[in-house]
C-alpha positions, 0 to 999 in steps of 0.5 A, a space after each residue: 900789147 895795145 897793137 894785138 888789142 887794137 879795136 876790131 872792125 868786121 867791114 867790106 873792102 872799103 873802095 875809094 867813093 867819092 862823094 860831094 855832100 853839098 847842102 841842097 836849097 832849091 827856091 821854086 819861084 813857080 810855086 811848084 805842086 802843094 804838098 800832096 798835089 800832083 802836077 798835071 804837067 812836068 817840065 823836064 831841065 835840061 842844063 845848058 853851059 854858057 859863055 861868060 862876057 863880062 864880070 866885077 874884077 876878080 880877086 888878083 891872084 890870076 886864080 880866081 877869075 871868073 872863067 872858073 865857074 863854067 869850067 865844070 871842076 869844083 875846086 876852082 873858084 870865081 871871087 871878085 876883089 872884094 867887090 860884095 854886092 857889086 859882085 855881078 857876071 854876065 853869060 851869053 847863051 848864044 841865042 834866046 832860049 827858055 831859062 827856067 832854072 839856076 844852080 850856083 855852087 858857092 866858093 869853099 871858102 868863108 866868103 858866101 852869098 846870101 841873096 843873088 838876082 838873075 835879069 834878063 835880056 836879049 841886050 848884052 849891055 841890059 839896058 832893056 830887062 825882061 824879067 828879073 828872079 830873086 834867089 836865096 842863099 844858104 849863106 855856107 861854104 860850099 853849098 849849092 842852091 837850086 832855083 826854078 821859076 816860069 820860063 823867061 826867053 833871053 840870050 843873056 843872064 845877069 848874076 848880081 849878089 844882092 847880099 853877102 853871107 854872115 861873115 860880110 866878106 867881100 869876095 864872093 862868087 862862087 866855083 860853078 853856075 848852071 843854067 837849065 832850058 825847058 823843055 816839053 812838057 810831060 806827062 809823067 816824071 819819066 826822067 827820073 834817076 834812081 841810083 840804090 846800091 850798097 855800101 861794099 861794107 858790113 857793120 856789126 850791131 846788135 840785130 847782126 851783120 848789116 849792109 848800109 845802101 846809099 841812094 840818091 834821086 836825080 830829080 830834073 824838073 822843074 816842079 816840085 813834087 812830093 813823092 814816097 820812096 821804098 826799097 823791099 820791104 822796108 817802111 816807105 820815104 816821104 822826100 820832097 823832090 826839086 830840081 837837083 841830086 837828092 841823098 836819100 837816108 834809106 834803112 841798112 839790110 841784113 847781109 846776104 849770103 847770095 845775090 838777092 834782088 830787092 825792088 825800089 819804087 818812087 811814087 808821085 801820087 799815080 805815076 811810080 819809077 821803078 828799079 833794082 837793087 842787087 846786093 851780093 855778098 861781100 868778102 869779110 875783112 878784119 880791119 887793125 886801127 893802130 893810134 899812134 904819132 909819127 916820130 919825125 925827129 927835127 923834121 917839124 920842130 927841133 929835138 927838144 920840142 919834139 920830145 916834149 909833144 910826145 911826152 904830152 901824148 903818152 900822158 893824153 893816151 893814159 887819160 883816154 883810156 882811163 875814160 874810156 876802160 869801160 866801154 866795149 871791149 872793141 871801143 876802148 882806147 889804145 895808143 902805140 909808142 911808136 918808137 922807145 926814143 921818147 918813152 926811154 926819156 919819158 920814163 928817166 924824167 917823169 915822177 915816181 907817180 907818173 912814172 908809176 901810172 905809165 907802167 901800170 898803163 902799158 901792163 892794162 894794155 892801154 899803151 904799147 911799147 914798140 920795140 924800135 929806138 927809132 924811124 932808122 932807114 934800116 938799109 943803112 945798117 950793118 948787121 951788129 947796129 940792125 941788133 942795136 937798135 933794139 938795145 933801149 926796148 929789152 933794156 926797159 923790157 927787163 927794169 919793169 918786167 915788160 913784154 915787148 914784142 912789135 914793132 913799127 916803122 913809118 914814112 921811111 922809103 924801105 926796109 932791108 930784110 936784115 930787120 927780119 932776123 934783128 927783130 925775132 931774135 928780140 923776140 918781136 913778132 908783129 911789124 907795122 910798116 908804113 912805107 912813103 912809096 907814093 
Protein backbone atom coordinates (compact mmCIF):
# COMPACT_ATOMS: atom_id res chain seq x y z
CA UNK A 1 0.00 0.00 0.00
CA UNK A 2 1.48 3.46 -1.28
CA UNK A 3 0.10 5.14 1.99
CA UNK A 4 2.27 2.96 4.57
CA UNK A 5 5.31 3.45 1.95
CA UNK A 6 4.90 7.05 1.59
CA UNK A 7 8.44 8.83 1.59
CA UNK A 8 9.67 9.28 5.18
CA UNK A 9 10.85 12.38 6.35
CA UNK A 10 12.92 12.55 9.95
CA UNK A 11 12.53 16.93 10.62
CA UNK A 12 11.75 19.38 13.34
CA UNK A 13 8.05 20.81 13.74
CA UNK A 14 8.00 22.96 11.08
CA UNK A 15 6.83 26.71 12.14
CA UNK A 16 5.20 28.98 10.09
CA UNK A 17 8.47 31.35 8.71
CA UNK A 18 8.33 33.92 6.72
CA UNK A 19 10.47 35.09 4.52
CA UNK A 20 10.97 37.66 1.58
CA UNK A 21 13.90 36.61 -0.75
CA UNK A 22 14.12 39.71 -2.51
CA UNK A 23 17.15 39.92 -4.90
CA UNK A 24 19.45 42.67 -3.45
CA UNK A 25 21.28 45.35 -5.82
CA UNK A 26 22.97 48.06 -3.98
CA UNK A 27 24.74 51.01 -6.16
CA UNK A 28 27.08 52.85 -4.36
CA UNK A 29 27.53 56.25 -5.88
CA UNK A 30 29.98 57.20 -3.31
CA UNK A 31 32.63 54.40 -4.33
CA UNK A 32 32.22 53.04 -1.00
CA UNK A 33 35.89 51.26 0.60
CA UNK A 34 37.87 48.90 -2.09
CA UNK A 35 38.02 45.54 -1.60
CA UNK A 36 40.17 44.77 1.25
CA UNK A 37 40.22 48.64 2.55
CA UNK A 38 38.60 49.82 5.76
CA UNK A 39 36.82 53.25 5.93
CA UNK A 40 37.84 55.44 8.43
CA UNK A 41 34.70 56.69 9.08
CA UNK A 42 31.16 54.86 8.78
CA UNK A 43 28.19 56.74 7.98
CA UNK A 44 25.24 54.95 9.99
CA UNK A 45 21.33 55.29 7.68
CA UNK A 46 18.87 56.03 9.43
CA UNK A 47 15.20 55.29 6.98
CA UNK A 48 12.84 58.33 6.82
CA UNK A 49 9.05 57.86 5.54
CA UNK A 50 8.12 60.79 3.51
CA UNK A 51 4.78 62.49 2.16
CA UNK A 52 3.87 61.77 -1.47
CA UNK A 53 2.94 65.34 -3.36
CA UNK A 54 2.66 64.76 -6.71
CA UNK A 55 2.91 61.66 -9.02
CA UNK A 56 2.27 60.37 -13.12
CA UNK A 57 -1.55 59.00 -13.36
CA UNK A 58 -2.02 55.56 -11.79
CA UNK A 59 -3.31 52.59 -13.29
CA UNK A 60 -7.42 52.99 -13.14
CA UNK A 61 -8.19 50.21 -10.97
CA UNK A 62 -8.46 52.89 -7.83
CA UNK A 63 -5.86 50.09 -6.45
CA UNK A 64 -2.92 50.93 -7.76
CA UNK A 65 -2.39 54.63 -6.66
CA UNK A 66 0.79 55.96 -5.77
CA UNK A 67 0.10 56.31 -1.75
CA UNK A 68 0.73 52.45 -1.73
CA UNK A 69 4.51 53.04 -1.83
CA UNK A 70 4.98 54.51 1.45
CA UNK A 71 2.42 52.59 3.26
CA UNK A 72 4.96 49.93 4.33
CA UNK A 73 3.00 46.73 3.30
CA UNK A 74 4.46 44.91 0.45
CA UNK A 75 1.47 43.61 -1.58
CA UNK A 76 0.20 46.75 -2.50
CA UNK A 77 1.58 48.46 -5.58
CA UNK A 78 1.97 51.92 -6.92
CA UNK A 79 1.65 51.26 -11.39
CA UNK A 80 1.37 54.45 -13.56
CA UNK A 81 -1.26 53.80 -16.67
CA UNK A 82 0.98 53.14 -18.72
CA UNK A 83 3.10 55.94 -18.43
CA UNK A 84 6.91 54.29 -18.82
CA UNK A 85 9.61 56.55 -18.67
CA UNK A 86 7.19 59.41 -17.94
CA UNK A 87 6.48 57.47 -14.88
CA UNK A 88 7.64 60.01 -11.84
CA UNK A 89 6.57 60.63 -8.09
CA UNK A 90 7.56 63.56 -5.91
CA UNK A 91 8.03 63.29 -1.91
CA UNK A 92 8.25 65.81 0.74
CA UNK A 93 10.13 65.45 3.54
CA UNK A 94 8.89 67.93 5.56
CA UNK A 95 12.20 69.89 5.82
CA UNK A 96 15.66 69.80 4.06
CA UNK A 97 17.64 66.84 5.49
CA UNK A 98 20.69 65.02 4.39
CA UNK A 99 19.53 62.18 1.96
CA UNK A 100 22.01 59.88 1.49
CA UNK A 101 20.53 56.72 0.46
CA UNK A 102 17.50 54.93 -1.72
CA UNK A 103 15.45 51.45 -1.63
CA UNK A 104 12.60 50.88 -4.29
CA UNK A 105 10.72 47.61 -3.94
CA UNK A 106 9.60 46.96 -7.76
CA UNK A 107 5.97 45.71 -8.19
CA UNK A 108 5.60 41.59 -8.32
CA UNK A 109 4.48 42.00 -11.52
CA UNK A 110 6.12 41.94 -15.16
CA UNK A 111 6.26 45.54 -15.46
CA UNK A 112 9.99 46.52 -13.97
CA UNK A 113 12.46 49.39 -13.62
CA UNK A 114 15.47 49.14 -15.19
CA UNK A 115 16.93 52.61 -14.50
CA UNK A 116 15.52 55.35 -12.30
CA UNK A 117 16.85 59.11 -11.25
CA UNK A 118 16.30 60.85 -8.13
CA UNK A 119 16.68 65.03 -8.17
CA UNK A 120 16.56 67.19 -5.62
CA UNK A 121 15.58 70.37 -4.73
CA UNK A 122 14.33 72.83 -1.79
CA UNK A 123 11.39 73.54 -4.70
CA UNK A 124 8.18 71.51 -4.77
CA UNK A 125 7.81 72.43 -8.42
CA UNK A 126 11.85 71.46 -9.42
CA UNK A 127 12.68 74.16 -11.42
CA UNK A 128 15.85 74.60 -9.29
CA UNK A 129 17.65 70.96 -9.19
CA UNK A 130 20.28 70.62 -6.68
CA UNK A 131 21.77 67.41 -7.42
CA UNK A 132 20.78 64.61 -9.19
CA UNK A 133 21.71 60.21 -8.81
CA UNK A 134 21.35 57.64 -11.27
CA UNK A 135 20.15 54.35 -10.00
CA UNK A 136 20.14 51.02 -11.62
CA UNK A 137 17.47 48.26 -11.67
CA UNK A 138 17.73 44.48 -11.49
CA UNK A 139 14.83 44.84 -14.15
CA UNK A 140 12.76 41.56 -12.12
CA UNK A 141 9.72 41.49 -10.40
CA UNK A 142 9.73 41.88 -6.86
CA UNK A 143 13.48 42.94 -6.61
CA UNK A 144 14.67 45.63 -4.38
CA UNK A 145 17.47 47.76 -5.17
CA UNK A 146 19.41 49.73 -2.50
CA UNK A 147 21.55 53.02 -3.53
CA UNK A 148 23.68 55.16 -1.35
CA UNK A 149 25.55 58.26 -2.64
CA UNK A 150 27.54 61.40 -0.75
CA UNK A 151 24.55 63.50 1.14
CA UNK A 152 22.81 65.88 -0.91
CA UNK A 153 20.39 68.29 1.70
CA UNK A 154 16.97 68.73 -0.04
CA UNK A 155 13.13 68.83 1.14
CA UNK A 156 12.19 67.24 -2.03
CA UNK A 157 12.70 64.03 -3.97
CA UNK A 158 11.97 63.38 -7.54
CA UNK A 159 11.63 59.63 -8.69
CA UNK A 160 11.56 59.53 -12.34
CA UNK A 161 11.96 55.89 -14.61
CA UNK A 162 14.52 56.61 -17.20
CA UNK A 163 14.12 52.86 -18.35
CA UNK A 164 11.63 50.22 -18.48
CA UNK A 165 12.66 46.65 -17.66
CA UNK A 166 12.78 43.68 -20.76
CA UNK A 167 9.15 43.17 -21.17
CA UNK A 168 8.65 47.17 -22.24
CA UNK A 169 5.56 47.37 -20.02
CA UNK A 170 4.40 50.73 -19.27
CA UNK A 171 3.24 50.63 -15.98
CA UNK A 172 5.82 50.66 -13.78
CA UNK A 173 6.21 51.97 -10.14
CA UNK A 174 6.99 49.92 -7.70
CA UNK A 175 5.20 48.59 -3.93
CA UNK A 176 7.63 50.48 -1.52
CA UNK A 177 10.29 53.48 -1.36
CA UNK A 178 12.44 54.40 1.31
CA UNK A 179 14.51 57.34 1.99
CA UNK A 180 17.60 57.04 4.32
CA UNK A 181 19.14 60.33 6.28
CA UNK A 182 22.87 60.52 7.41
CA UNK A 183 23.64 60.51 10.43
CA UNK A 184 27.09 60.93 12.53
CA UNK A 185 29.88 59.70 11.53
CA UNK A 186 31.29 56.76 13.37
CA UNK A 187 34.14 55.02 14.03
CA UNK A 188 33.06 51.50 14.32
CA UNK A 189 30.26 49.51 12.08
CA UNK A 190 28.62 49.56 16.08
CA UNK A 191 25.19 49.27 14.18
CA UNK A 192 25.26 46.13 12.74
CA UNK A 193 22.53 43.34 13.25
CA UNK A 194 23.34 40.09 13.36
CA UNK A 195 20.33 37.52 13.24
CA UNK A 196 21.98 33.53 13.55
CA UNK A 197 19.38 30.86 14.49
CA UNK A 198 18.47 27.64 13.55
CA UNK A 199 16.20 26.06 11.49
CA UNK A 200 13.55 24.17 13.96
CA UNK A 201 14.38 21.04 11.56
CA UNK A 202 16.63 17.99 11.09
CA UNK A 203 17.94 16.76 8.09
CA UNK A 204 19.08 13.33 7.48
CA UNK A 205 22.44 12.97 5.40
CA UNK A 206 25.06 11.12 4.97
CA UNK A 207 27.45 12.77 7.95
CA UNK A 208 24.03 12.09 10.15
CA UNK A 209 21.51 14.39 11.71
CA UNK A 210 22.18 18.00 10.57
CA UNK A 211 20.43 21.35 11.72
CA UNK A 212 20.26 23.91 8.71
CA UNK A 213 21.18 27.83 10.62
CA UNK A 214 19.43 30.88 8.85
CA UNK A 215 21.55 34.08 9.01
CA UNK A 216 20.91 37.31 7.72
CA UNK A 217 23.08 40.73 8.30
CA UNK A 218 21.68 43.97 8.74
CA UNK A 219 24.13 46.44 7.35
CA UNK A 220 22.94 50.15 7.75
CA UNK A 221 25.66 52.26 6.42
CA UNK A 222 26.27 53.68 3.93
CA UNK A 223 29.81 52.46 2.82
CA UNK A 224 30.48 49.40 1.44
CA UNK A 225 32.75 47.33 3.44
CA UNK A 226 34.06 43.60 3.00
CA UNK A 227 33.95 41.69 5.87
CA UNK A 228 34.26 37.68 7.12
CA UNK A 229 31.58 35.96 8.95
CA UNK A 230 32.28 32.79 11.29
CA UNK A 231 30.03 30.74 13.38
CA UNK A 232 32.01 28.10 15.91
CA UNK A 233 34.34 26.60 14.35
CA UNK A 234 33.00 26.63 10.92
CA UNK A 235 35.50 27.96 7.86
CA UNK A 236 35.08 31.63 7.76
CA UNK A 237 32.41 33.97 4.97
CA UNK A 238 33.89 36.43 2.87
CA UNK A 239 30.35 38.92 2.07
CA UNK A 240 30.60 42.03 0.83
CA UNK A 241 28.42 44.35 3.12
CA UNK A 242 26.07 47.33 1.59
CA UNK A 243 23.16 48.99 2.64
CA UNK A 244 20.20 46.53 3.39
CA UNK A 245 19.53 42.66 4.96
CA UNK A 246 22.07 40.35 3.67
CA UNK A 247 20.98 36.19 3.71
CA UNK A 248 24.06 34.80 4.46
CA UNK A 249 24.32 30.81 3.09
CA UNK A 250 26.04 29.73 6.39
CA UNK A 251 27.05 25.56 6.62
CA UNK A 252 24.48 23.27 8.49
CA UNK A 253 25.68 21.84 12.25
CA UNK A 254 25.44 18.24 13.79
CA UNK A 255 22.31 18.08 15.82
CA UNK A 256 22.80 18.46 19.68
CA UNK A 257 21.72 16.64 22.40
CA UNK A 258 21.54 19.71 24.76
CA UNK A 259 21.55 23.64 24.38
CA UNK A 260 25.00 24.28 23.33
CA UNK A 261 26.46 27.79 22.65
CA UNK A 262 28.34 28.78 19.49
CA UNK A 263 30.23 32.09 19.07
CA UNK A 264 29.45 34.35 15.68
CA UNK A 265 31.86 37.26 14.75
CA UNK A 266 31.56 39.79 11.59
CA UNK A 267 34.87 41.21 11.26
CA UNK A 268 35.53 44.55 9.15
CA UNK A 269 39.41 44.47 8.81
CA UNK A 270 40.23 45.71 12.87
CA UNK A 271 36.69 46.18 14.13
CA UNK A 272 34.45 42.41 14.84
CA UNK A 273 30.66 42.29 16.10
CA UNK A 274 29.94 39.68 17.99
CA UNK A 275 26.96 37.45 18.99
CA UNK A 276 25.61 33.79 20.11
CA UNK A 277 24.11 31.27 18.59
CA UNK A 278 22.15 28.91 21.01
CA UNK A 279 20.98 25.86 19.60
CA UNK A 280 18.69 23.29 21.65
CA UNK A 281 17.63 20.35 20.63
CA UNK A 282 14.68 19.79 18.74
CA UNK A 283 11.73 17.01 19.11
CA UNK A 284 11.66 14.41 16.00
CA UNK A 285 8.80 14.00 14.01
CA UNK A 286 7.91 11.79 11.39
CA UNK A 287 6.71 13.55 8.45
CA UNK A 288 3.75 11.24 5.93
CA UNK A 289 3.91 12.97 2.45
CA UNK A 290 0.75 11.43 0.58
CA UNK A 291 0.59 12.35 -3.31
CA UNK A 292 -2.64 12.11 -4.52
CA UNK A 293 -5.63 14.41 -6.49
CA UNK A 294 -8.59 15.60 -4.94
CA UNK A 295 -11.68 14.15 -6.57
CA UNK A 296 -14.21 16.93 -6.83
CA UNK A 297 -16.52 15.43 -8.77
CA UNK A 298 -18.64 18.49 -11.21
CA UNK A 299 -17.09 20.99 -9.06
CA UNK A 300 -14.16 22.34 -11.81
CA UNK A 301 -15.38 20.32 -14.58
CA UNK A 302 -18.27 18.35 -15.58
CA UNK A 303 -18.21 14.47 -14.79
CA UNK A 304 -16.93 13.26 -17.76
CA UNK A 305 -13.79 15.55 -17.73
CA UNK A 306 -13.13 14.77 -14.35
CA UNK A 307 -12.87 11.02 -15.14
CA UNK A 308 -10.63 11.23 -17.76
CA UNK A 309 -8.08 13.69 -15.57
CA UNK A 310 -7.81 11.22 -13.21
CA UNK A 311 -7.29 8.27 -15.65
CA UNK A 312 -4.49 10.40 -17.08
CA UNK A 313 -3.01 10.71 -13.53
CA UNK A 314 -2.97 7.04 -12.85
CA UNK A 315 -1.28 6.43 -15.90
CA UNK A 316 1.21 9.62 -15.30
CA UNK A 317 1.91 8.24 -11.36
CA UNK A 318 2.92 4.44 -13.12
CA UNK A 319 5.63 6.28 -15.31
CA UNK A 320 6.94 8.38 -12.31
CA UNK A 321 7.40 5.32 -10.78
CA UNK A 322 8.83 3.22 -13.11
CA UNK A 323 11.81 6.18 -13.32
CA UNK A 324 12.11 6.65 -10.23
CA UNK A 325 12.13 2.65 -8.83
CA UNK A 326 15.66 2.85 -8.39
CA UNK A 327 16.03 5.48 -6.15
CA UNK A 328 16.23 5.55 -2.35
CA UNK A 329 14.04 3.65 -1.08
CA UNK A 330 12.53 7.18 0.71
CA UNK A 331 12.83 8.82 -2.91
CA UNK A 332 10.60 6.72 -4.82
CA UNK A 333 7.62 7.83 -5.99
CA UNK A 334 4.27 6.78 -4.85
CA UNK A 335 0.69 7.96 -5.62
CA UNK A 336 -2.75 7.50 -3.44
CA UNK A 337 -6.13 6.76 -5.85
CA UNK A 338 -8.07 8.68 -3.59
CA UNK A 339 -11.32 7.48 -3.92
CA UNK A 340 -12.29 3.93 -6.26
CA UNK A 341 -14.70 5.94 -8.28
CA UNK A 342 -12.40 6.58 -11.36
CA UNK A 343 -10.16 3.55 -10.55
CA UNK A 344 -13.29 1.13 -10.80
CA UNK A 345 -13.82 3.09 -14.64
CA UNK A 346 -10.43 2.88 -15.16
CA UNK A 347 -10.06 -0.40 -14.88
CA UNK A 348 -13.61 -1.60 -17.09
CA UNK A 349 -12.03 0.73 -19.82
CA UNK A 350 -8.34 0.42 -20.00
CA UNK A 351 -6.70 -2.27 -22.37
CA UNK A 352 -5.56 -5.81 -21.44
CA UNK A 353 -2.03 -4.12 -21.52
CA UNK A 354 -2.85 -0.99 -19.31
CA UNK A 355 -4.86 -2.86 -17.41
CA UNK A 356 -2.34 -5.29 -16.65
CA UNK A 357 0.50 -2.29 -15.97
CA UNK A 358 -2.17 -0.78 -13.41
CA UNK A 359 -2.22 -3.77 -11.30
CA UNK A 360 1.00 -4.85 -11.48
CA UNK A 361 1.72 -1.04 -10.38
CA UNK A 362 -0.33 -1.25 -7.31
CA UNK A 363 0.89 -4.91 -6.21
CA UNK A 364 5.04 -3.10 -6.44
CA UNK A 365 3.37 -0.47 -4.06
CA UNK A 366 3.72 2.49 -6.58
CA UNK A 367 0.07 3.04 -6.36
CA UNK A 368 -2.49 2.70 -3.59
CA UNK A 369 -6.08 1.91 -3.65
CA UNK A 370 -8.06 3.85 -1.13
CA UNK A 371 -10.98 2.09 -0.28
CA UNK A 372 -13.87 4.69 -0.50
CA UNK A 373 -16.03 5.17 -3.40
CA UNK A 374 -16.14 8.57 -3.05
CA UNK A 375 -15.65 12.28 -1.27
CA UNK A 376 -19.31 11.11 0.82
CA UNK A 377 -20.31 13.79 3.40
CA UNK A 378 -20.68 10.63 5.82
CA UNK A 379 -22.95 12.66 8.18
CA UNK A 380 -25.61 11.93 5.78
CA UNK A 381 -25.64 8.33 5.72
CA UNK A 382 -27.34 5.81 7.28
CA UNK A 383 -25.93 2.91 8.96
CA UNK A 384 -26.44 0.10 5.73
CA UNK A 385 -24.95 3.26 2.89
CA UNK A 386 -21.63 4.03 5.43
CA UNK A 387 -21.26 -0.09 4.55
CA UNK A 388 -22.12 0.54 1.03
CA UNK A 389 -19.72 2.59 0.47
CA UNK A 390 -17.01 0.38 0.47
CA UNK A 391 -18.80 -2.10 -1.73
CA UNK A 392 -16.45 -1.11 -5.29
CA UNK A 393 -13.06 -1.46 -3.36
CA UNK A 394 -13.53 -5.35 -1.55
CA UNK A 395 -15.32 -6.01 -5.04
CA UNK A 396 -11.80 -5.03 -6.93
CA UNK A 397 -10.04 -6.29 -3.77
CA UNK A 398 -11.30 -9.85 -4.34
CA UNK A 399 -11.12 -9.73 -8.88
CA UNK A 400 -7.47 -9.02 -8.68
CA UNK A 401 -6.34 -10.15 -5.37
CA UNK A 402 -5.82 -6.79 -3.70
CA UNK A 403 -5.39 -5.63 -0.33
CA UNK A 404 -6.90 -2.49 0.43
CA UNK A 405 -6.85 -1.31 3.45
CA UNK A 406 -6.94 2.78 3.88
CA UNK A 407 -8.74 5.11 3.14
CA UNK A 408 -9.11 8.78 2.46
CA UNK A 409 -11.66 11.86 2.79
CA UNK A 410 -10.65 15.53 1.99
CA UNK A 411 -12.18 19.05 1.74
CA UNK A 412 -15.65 17.61 3.30
CA UNK A 413 -16.65 19.59 6.64
CA UNK A 414 -16.67 16.14 9.07
CA UNK A 415 -17.15 12.82 9.45
CA UNK A 416 -19.73 10.92 11.54
CA UNK A 417 -18.02 8.37 13.88
CA UNK A 418 -20.39 5.49 11.90
CA UNK A 419 -17.28 5.74 9.25
CA UNK A 420 -15.19 4.19 12.12
CA UNK A 421 -16.94 0.72 12.44
CA UNK A 422 -17.85 0.80 8.46
CA UNK A 423 -14.27 0.92 7.53
CA UNK A 424 -12.85 -1.74 10.10
CA UNK A 425 -15.33 -4.29 9.23
CA UNK A 426 -13.79 -3.68 5.75
CA UNK A 427 -10.98 -4.36 7.13
CA UNK A 428 -9.39 -0.62 6.56
CA UNK A 429 -7.00 0.37 9.23
CA UNK A 430 -5.43 3.53 8.24
CA UNK A 431 -7.85 6.88 7.50
CA UNK A 432 -6.53 10.03 5.99
CA UNK A 433 -8.53 13.15 6.41
CA UNK A 434 -8.25 16.17 5.23
CA UNK A 435 -11.26 18.06 6.82
CA UNK A 436 -11.89 22.17 4.94
CA UNK A 437 -12.46 23.41 8.84
CA UNK A 438 -10.84 26.88 7.88
Amino acid sequence: MAMRQAIRLLAGWLGTISTIGFLLTVLDLAGGAAAGEVPAQFTPLTEVVPKIIDSSPAYRSGRHNAENLIDGKVRTEYSSASKGVGTFVDFDLGQPMPVAGFRHLDRNDPATVARSQLLFSNDPKFEKVLGTVDVEHPAERAAETNATFPPVTARYVRWKVTAVGPKRYGTVGGAEIRFFLAGPSETKPIRLQIDCRPVPAVIRTAAGLMRPLRMTIGYPYREAVDAVIRVGKAKPIPIRLSLGTHVVPVASISEVSEETAFPVTVTIGPHTVRSELKVAPVRHWELWFLPHSHNDIGYTHVQTEVERTQWSHLEKAIEIARRTASYPPGARFKWNAEVMWAVDSYLKQASPQKRREFLNAVWRGWIGLDALYGNELTGLCRPEELFRLTDCARRVARQYNLTIDSAMITDVPGYTWGIVPALAHSGVKYFSVGPNHI
